[in-house]
C-alpha positions as CSV (number, residue, x, y, z in Angstrom):
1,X,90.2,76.4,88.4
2,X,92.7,78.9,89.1
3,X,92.5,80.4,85.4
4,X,88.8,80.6,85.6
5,X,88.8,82.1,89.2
6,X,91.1,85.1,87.7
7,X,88.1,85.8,85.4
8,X,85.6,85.8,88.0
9,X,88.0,88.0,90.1
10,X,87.6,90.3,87.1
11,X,84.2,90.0,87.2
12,X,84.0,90.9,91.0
13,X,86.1,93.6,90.8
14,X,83.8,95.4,88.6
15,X,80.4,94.4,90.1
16,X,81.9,95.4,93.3
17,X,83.4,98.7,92.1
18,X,79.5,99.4,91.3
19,X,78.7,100.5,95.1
20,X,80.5,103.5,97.1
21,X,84.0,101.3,97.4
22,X,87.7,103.2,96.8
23,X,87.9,105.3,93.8
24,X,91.5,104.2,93.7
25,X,90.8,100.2,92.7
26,X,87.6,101.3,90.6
27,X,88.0,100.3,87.1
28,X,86.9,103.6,84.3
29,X,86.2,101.5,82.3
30,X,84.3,98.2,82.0
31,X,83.4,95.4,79.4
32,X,80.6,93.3,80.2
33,X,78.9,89.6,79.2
34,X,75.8,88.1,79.5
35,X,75.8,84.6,79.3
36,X,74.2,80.9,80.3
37,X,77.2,79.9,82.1
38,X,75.1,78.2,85.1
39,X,72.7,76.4,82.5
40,X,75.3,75.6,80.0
41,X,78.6,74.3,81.2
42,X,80.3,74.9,78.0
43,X,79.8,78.1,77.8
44,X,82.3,79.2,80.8
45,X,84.9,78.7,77.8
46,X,83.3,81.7,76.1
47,X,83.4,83.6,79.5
48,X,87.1,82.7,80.1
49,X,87.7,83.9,76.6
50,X,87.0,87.2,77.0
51,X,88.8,87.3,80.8
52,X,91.4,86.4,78.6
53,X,91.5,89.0,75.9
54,X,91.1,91.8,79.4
55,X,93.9,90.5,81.2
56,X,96.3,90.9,78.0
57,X,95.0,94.2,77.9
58,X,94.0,95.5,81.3
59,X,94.5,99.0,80.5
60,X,93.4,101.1,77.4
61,X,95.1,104.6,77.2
62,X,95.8,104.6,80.3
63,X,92.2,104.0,82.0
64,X,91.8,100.9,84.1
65,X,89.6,98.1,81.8
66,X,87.9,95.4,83.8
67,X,85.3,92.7,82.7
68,X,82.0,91.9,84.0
69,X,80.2,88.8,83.5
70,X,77.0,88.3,83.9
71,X,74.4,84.7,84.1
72,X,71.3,84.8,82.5
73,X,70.6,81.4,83.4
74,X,67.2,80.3,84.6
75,X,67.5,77.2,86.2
76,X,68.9,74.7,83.3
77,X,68.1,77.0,80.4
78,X,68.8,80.4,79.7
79,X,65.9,83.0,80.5
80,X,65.0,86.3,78.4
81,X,63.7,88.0,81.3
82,X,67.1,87.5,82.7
83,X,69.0,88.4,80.0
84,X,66.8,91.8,80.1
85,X,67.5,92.5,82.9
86,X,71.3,91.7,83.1
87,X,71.1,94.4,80.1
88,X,69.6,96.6,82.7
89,X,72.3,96.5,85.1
90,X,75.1,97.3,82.8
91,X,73.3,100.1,81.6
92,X,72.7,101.6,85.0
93,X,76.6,101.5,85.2
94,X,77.9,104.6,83.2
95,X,81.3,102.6,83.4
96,X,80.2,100.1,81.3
97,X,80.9,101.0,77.5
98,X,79.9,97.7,75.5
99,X,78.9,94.1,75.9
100,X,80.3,90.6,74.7
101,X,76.4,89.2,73.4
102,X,74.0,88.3,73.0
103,X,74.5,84.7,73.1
104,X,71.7,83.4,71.3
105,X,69.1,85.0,69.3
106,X,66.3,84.6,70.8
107,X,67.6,86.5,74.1
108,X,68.9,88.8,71.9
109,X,64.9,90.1,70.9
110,X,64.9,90.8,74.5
111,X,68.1,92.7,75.6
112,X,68.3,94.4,72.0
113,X,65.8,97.3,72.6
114,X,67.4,98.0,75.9
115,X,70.7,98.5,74.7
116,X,69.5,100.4,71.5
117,X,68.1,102.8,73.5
118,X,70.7,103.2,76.1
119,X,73.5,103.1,73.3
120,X,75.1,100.4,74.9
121,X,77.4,98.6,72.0
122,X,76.7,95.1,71.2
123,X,79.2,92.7,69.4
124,X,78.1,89.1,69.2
125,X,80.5,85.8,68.6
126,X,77.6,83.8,68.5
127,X,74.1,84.8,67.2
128,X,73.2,84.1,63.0
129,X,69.4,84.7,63.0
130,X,68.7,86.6,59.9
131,X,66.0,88.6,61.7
132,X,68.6,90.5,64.2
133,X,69.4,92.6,60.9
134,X,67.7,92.2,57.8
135,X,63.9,92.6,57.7
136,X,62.9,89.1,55.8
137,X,59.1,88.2,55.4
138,X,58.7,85.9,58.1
139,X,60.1,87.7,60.7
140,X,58.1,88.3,63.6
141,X,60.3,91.3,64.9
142,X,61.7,93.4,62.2
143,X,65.7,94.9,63.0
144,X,64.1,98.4,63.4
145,X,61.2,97.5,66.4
146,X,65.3,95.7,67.6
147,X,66.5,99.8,67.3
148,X,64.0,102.1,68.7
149,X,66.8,104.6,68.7
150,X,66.7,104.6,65.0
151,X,70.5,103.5,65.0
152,X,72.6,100.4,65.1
153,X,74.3,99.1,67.9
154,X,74.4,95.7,67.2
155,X,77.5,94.1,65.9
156,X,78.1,90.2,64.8
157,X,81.2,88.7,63.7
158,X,79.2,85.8,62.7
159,X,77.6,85.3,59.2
160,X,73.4,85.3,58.8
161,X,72.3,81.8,58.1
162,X,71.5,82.0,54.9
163,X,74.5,83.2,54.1
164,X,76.0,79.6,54.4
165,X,74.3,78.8,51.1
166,X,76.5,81.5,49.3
167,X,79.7,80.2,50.9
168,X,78.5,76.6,50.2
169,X,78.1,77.3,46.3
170,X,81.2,79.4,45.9
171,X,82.7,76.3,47.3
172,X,81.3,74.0,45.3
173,X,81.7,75.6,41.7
174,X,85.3,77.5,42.3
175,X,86.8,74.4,44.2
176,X,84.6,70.9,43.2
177,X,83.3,71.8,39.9
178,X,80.0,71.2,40.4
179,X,77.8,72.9,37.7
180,X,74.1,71.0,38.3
181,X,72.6,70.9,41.8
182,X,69.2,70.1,43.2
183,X,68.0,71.5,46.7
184,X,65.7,69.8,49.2
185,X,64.5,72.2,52.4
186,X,63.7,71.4,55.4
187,X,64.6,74.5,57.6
188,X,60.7,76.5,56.7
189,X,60.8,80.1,55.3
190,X,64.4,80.9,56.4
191,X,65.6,77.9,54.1
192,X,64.3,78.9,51.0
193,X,67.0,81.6,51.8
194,X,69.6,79.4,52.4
195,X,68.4,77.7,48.3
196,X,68.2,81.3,47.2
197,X,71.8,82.3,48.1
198,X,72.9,79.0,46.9
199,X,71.1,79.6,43.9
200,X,72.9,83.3,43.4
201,X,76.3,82.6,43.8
202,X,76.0,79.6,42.1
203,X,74.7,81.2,38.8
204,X,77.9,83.8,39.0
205,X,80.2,80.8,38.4
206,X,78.5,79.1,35.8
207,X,76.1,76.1,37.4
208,X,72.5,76.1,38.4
209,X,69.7,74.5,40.4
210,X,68.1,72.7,38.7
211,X,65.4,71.1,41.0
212,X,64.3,71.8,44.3
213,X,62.0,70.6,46.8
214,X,60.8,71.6,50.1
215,X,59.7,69.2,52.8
216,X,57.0,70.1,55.0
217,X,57.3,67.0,57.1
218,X,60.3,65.0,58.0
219,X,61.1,62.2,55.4
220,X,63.4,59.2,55.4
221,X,63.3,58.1,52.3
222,X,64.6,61.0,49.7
223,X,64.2,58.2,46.6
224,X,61.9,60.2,44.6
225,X,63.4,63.6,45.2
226,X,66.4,61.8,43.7
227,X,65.1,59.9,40.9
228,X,64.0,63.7,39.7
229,X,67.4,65.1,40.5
230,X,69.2,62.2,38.2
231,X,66.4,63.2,35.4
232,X,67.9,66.7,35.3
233,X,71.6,65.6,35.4
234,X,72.5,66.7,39.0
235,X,75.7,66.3,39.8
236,X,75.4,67.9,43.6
237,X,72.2,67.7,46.3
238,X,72.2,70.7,48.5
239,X,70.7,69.6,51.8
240,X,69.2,72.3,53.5
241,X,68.3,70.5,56.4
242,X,69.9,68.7,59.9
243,X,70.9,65.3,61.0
244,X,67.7,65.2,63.0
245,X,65.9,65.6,59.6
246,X,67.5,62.4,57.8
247,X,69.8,64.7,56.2
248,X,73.0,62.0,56.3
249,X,70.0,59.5,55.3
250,X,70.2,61.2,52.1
251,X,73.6,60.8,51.9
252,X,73.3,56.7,52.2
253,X,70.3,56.6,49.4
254,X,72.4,58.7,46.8
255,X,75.0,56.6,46.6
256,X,72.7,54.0,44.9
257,X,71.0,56.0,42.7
258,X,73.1,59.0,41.9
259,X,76.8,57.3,42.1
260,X,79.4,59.6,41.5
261,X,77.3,62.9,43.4
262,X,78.4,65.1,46.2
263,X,76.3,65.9,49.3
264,X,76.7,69.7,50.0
265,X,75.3,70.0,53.2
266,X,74.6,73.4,56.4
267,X,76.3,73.5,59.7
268,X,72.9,71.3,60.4
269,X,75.4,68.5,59.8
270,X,79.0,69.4,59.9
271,X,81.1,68.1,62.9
272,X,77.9,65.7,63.3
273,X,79.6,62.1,64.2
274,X,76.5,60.8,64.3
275,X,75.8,62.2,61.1
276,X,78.9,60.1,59.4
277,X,77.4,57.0,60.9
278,X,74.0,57.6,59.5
279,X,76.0,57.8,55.9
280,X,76.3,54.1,55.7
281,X,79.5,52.8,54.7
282,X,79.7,53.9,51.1
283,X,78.8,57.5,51.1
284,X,79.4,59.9,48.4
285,X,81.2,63.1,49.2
286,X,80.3,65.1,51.8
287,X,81.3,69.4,52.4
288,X,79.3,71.3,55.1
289,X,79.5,74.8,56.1
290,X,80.3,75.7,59.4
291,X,79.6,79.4,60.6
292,X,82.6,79.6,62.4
293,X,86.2,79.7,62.0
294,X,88.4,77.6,64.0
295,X,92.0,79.1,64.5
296,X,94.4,76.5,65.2
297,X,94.2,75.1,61.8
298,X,95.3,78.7,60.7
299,X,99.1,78.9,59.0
300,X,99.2,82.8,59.9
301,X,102.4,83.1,62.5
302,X,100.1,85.8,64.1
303,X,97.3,84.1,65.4
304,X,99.7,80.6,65.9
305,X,101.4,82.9,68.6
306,X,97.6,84.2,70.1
307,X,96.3,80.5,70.0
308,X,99.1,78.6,71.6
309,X,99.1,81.6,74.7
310,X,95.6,80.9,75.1
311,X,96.3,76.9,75.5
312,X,99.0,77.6,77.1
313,X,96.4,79.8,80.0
314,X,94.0,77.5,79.4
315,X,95.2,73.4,78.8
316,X,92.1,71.2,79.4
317,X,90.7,70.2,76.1
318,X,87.1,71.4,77.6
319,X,88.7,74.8,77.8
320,X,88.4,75.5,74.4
321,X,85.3,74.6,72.3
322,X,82.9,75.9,69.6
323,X,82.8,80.3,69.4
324,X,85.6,80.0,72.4
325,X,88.0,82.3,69.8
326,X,85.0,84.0,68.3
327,X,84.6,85.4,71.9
328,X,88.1,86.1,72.3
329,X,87.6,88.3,69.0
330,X,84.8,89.9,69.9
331,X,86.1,91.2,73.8
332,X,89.3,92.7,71.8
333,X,87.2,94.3,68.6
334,X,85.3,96.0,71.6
335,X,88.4,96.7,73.5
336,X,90.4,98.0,70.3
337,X,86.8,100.0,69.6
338,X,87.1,101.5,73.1
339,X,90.6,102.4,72.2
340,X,89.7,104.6,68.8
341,X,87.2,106.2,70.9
342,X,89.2,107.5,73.8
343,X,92.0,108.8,70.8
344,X,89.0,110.5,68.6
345,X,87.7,111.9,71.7
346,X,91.1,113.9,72.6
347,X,92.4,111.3,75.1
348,X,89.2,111.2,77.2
349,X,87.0,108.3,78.2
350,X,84.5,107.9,75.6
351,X,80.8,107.3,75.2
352,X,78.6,105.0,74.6
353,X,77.9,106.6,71.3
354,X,81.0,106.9,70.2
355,X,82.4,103.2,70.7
356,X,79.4,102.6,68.5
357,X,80.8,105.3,65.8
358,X,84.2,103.3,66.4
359,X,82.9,99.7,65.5
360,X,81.1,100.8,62.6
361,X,84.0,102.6,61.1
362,X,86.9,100.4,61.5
363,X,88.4,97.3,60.6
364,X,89.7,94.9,63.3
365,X,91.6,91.8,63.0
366,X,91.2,88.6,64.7
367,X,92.5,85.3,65.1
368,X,88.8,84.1,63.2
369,X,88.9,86.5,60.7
370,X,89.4,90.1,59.8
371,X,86.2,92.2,60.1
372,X,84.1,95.3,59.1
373,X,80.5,95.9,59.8
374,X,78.0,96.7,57.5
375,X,75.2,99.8,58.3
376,X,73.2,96.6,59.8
377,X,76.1,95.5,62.2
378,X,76.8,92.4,59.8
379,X,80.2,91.3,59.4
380,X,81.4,92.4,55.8
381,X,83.1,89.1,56.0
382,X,81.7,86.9,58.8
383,X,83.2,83.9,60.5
384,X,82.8,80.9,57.8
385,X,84.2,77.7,57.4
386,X,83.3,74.7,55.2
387,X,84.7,70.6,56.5
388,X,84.7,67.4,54.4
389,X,84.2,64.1,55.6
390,X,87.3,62.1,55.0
391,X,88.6,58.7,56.6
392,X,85.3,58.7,58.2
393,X,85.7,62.1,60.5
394,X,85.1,65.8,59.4
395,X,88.3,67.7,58.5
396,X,88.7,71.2,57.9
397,X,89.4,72.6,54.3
398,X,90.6,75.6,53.2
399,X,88.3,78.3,51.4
């Protein structure tokens, strides 16, 4: 408790600096959050992450840094309207230069065109909608009605989803072999994506798809779709699809009548006990992509050193869970951002604008991962991470 209440002493320093208080203990400069942390309990991790990252670094140049978080929890979910207006407030501060968020997608629509037009920088650990940045045909918002500025200021660090199906079939031909796959969907328009990716990289190294099915309902029995991929000589199924959706199911029914296959499976299954269990107690071989990079199984000295200061600050197992470090990552690319800024801009605190011109022009590194961003905010090389299930749990493997 006394590590989190450090972070929300940050976070009251700066909303309080917001009224007529003493100049002197003002911050210049403030990063802010918006976040579910009343709804969702695990996401105070995420908040005490980027506490973290400001009280290594509580000045930049010289100027005072302090964080701001904000709740856009609405009773026990998160709530747009909120979010929106959380997004609001920051930008009615002039001292606040950039935001840790959105969180999810879907309050990203929301807070999006509000910080476009204010030019309030953006840089997500979290949000993978394809939507957010590239215009696909079933999106009901394109990026540009995100931008009504006509410019970017949205930054992720984490990968589209369909771009788990490229990282999936790299995997699978460079480092299994595999040269025959069949694909069965279940994830709607954005998983033919996920197939097509798949389908991409897997051609570059030499295999192909050669059967694919999409499932409008929510089968349990996959038999046919895998008597047709054994007709075609599959050595791979590529299960586009979650646990919830009988995915592992498959899993259980290959090993019968495709013996010898590998399930190649989204981050609808990975780290999914339950998933394991529903693979019955001869399942083939299982690799999942994860969209997320976990940095204590890292062998860089570097980011051993970050990771075990951040246990050390913060012990309890529950102190450290899924996008904790992607947080941590993203509060110190805006920080380092802020930094480039204020040098480009003769020593000066920057603006908005040109912590935006920053992001887009540099290259950070993190414990995750080591990032540029694309003209649509994408990471050139986003967070990804692919686990096998051995000895009956999911372990890590390297890329």
């Amino acid at each position: 408790m006394r590590a989190l209440g450090a972070v929300l002493l940050l976070a009251l320093t700066a909303v309080g600096c917001q009224g007529a208080g003493n100049a002197a203990t003002r911050p210049d400069i403030i990063i802010a959050s918006d976040l579910p942390t009343s709804a969702y309990p695990d996401v105070l991790a995420l908040e005490e992450a980027i506490g973290f990252a400001v009280r290594q670094q509580p000045t930049i140049e010289g100027y005072r840094l302090a964080y701001w978080s904000l709740d856009n929890s609405l009773g026990a979910d998160q709530s747009q309207l909120r979010g929106r207006e959380n997004v609001r407030r920051m930008i009615a501060d002039p001292s606040v230069l950039g935001m840790v968020g959105p969180h999810t997608s879907n309050v990203g629509r929301v807070e999006m065109p509000e910080a476009n037009s204010a030019h309030l920088a953006m840089v997500s650990p979290t949000t993978t909608y394809s939507c957010l940045t590239v215009p696909e045909a079933f999106c009901k918002q394109t990026p540009a009605s995100l931008r009504p500025s006509g410019s970017n200021n949205y930054f992720r660090i984490t990968p589209r989803d369909p771009l788990q199906g490229r990282a999936m079939a790299n995997y699978a031909a460079t480092k299994l072999g595999l040269r025959r796959a069949a694909a069965f969907n279940e994830f709607g328009p954005e998983g033919d994506l996920y197939v097509n990716e798949f389908a991409k990289e897997f051609a570059i190294h030499g295999g192909g798809v050669v059967y694919q099915q999409t499932f409008d309902d929510t089968p349990s029995n996959f038999s046919a779709f895998l008597i047709q991929a054994k007709a075609r000589g599959a050595d791979a199924i590529y299960a586009v699809a979650s646990r919830d959706q009988y995915a592992c199911k498959a899993a259980a029914q290959m090993a019968g009548i495709i013996p010898g296959a590998t399930l190649l499976g989204t981050d609808g299954i990975s780290l999914d006990d339950r998933c394991i269990r529903d693979m019955g107690a001869t399942p083939p071989g299982v690799w999942a992509t994860s969209p997320y990079v976990d940095p204590t199984t890292s062998a860089d000295l570097g980011v051993k050193k970050q990771v075990a200061d951040y246990h050390k600050a913060y012990p309890k197992p529950s102190d450290v869970g899924p996008y904790t470090f992607a947080a941590y990552d993203c509060a110190r690319i805006l920080i380092e951002a802020i930094g480039i800024a204020i040098h480009d801009n003769g020593g000066h605190i920057p603006t908005r604008t040109q912590v935006i011109t920053a992001l887009a022009s540099n290259r950070f590194v993190g414990v995750t991962g080591t990032y540029t961003f694309d003209k649509n905010g994408d990471a050139e090389t986003p967070m990804m991470s692919i686990y096998q299930v051995k000895d009956g749990r999911w372990v890590n493997v390297p890329l």
